[in-house]
N, C-alpha and C positions, 0 to 999 in steps of 0.2 A: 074662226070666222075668216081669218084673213092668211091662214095656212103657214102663220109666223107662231110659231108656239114656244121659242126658246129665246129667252128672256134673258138679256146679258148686262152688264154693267162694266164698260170697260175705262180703267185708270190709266193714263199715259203719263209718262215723265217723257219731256222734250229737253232736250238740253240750247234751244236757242229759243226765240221768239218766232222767228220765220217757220220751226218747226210747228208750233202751235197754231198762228194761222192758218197752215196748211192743213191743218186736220179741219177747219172750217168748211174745206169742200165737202164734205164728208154729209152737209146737213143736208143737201139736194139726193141724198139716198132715201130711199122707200123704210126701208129698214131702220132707222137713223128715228129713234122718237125723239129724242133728247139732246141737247152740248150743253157744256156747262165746262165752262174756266174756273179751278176750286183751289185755293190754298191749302196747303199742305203737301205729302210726296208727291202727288202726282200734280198736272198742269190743267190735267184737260179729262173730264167723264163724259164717258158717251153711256147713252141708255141703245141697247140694241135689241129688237126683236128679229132674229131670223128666222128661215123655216126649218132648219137642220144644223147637224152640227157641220156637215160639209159647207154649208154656204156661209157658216158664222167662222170656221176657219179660212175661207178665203177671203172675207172680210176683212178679220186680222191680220191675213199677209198685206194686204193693201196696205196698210195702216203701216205696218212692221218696215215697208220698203220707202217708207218716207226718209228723206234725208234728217237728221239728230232726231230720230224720235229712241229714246235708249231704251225704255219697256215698257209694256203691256201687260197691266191685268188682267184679270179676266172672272169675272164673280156673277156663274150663274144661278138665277134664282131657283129652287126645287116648288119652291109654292109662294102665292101671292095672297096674302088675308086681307091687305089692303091697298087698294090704288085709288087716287082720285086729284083731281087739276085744284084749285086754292078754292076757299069757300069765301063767300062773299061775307062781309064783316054785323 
């Protein structure tokens, strides 16, 4: 519907703090569902919908040319059986 069909999940390890806010701009992207600051290896998850893999690769150089950001996963999804926002209690 929205011609973003490739569903990414990206893990960053930063190696400062300044690193990690810097991915913050990141949330004024169309593309950009999700941030989330996570303990464990990485620092910072991003949920990404793009519409291709060229555009999800140029995404990642973005990302990749930030000052300490040290690496980038990259876990796309093949199929989604369920998605949904928090249910009310």
């Amino acid at each position: 519907m929205l011609g973003r069909t490739l569903l990414t999940f990206l893990l960053i390890e930063a190696s400062s703090y300044t690193a990690t806010r810097a991915l913050l701009q990141f949330t004024n992207r169309r593309e950009v569902e999700e941030v989330h600051t996570v303990a464990g290896d990485g620092c910072v998850l991003i949920k990404v919908r793009a519409a291709d893999t060229e555009s999800l690769e140029n995404f990642l150089m973005e990302i990749q040319e930030l000052a300490d950001v040290r690496s980038v996963r990259s876990y796309i999804a093949l199929s989604t059986f369920l998605e949904r926002g928090p249910s009310p209690d």
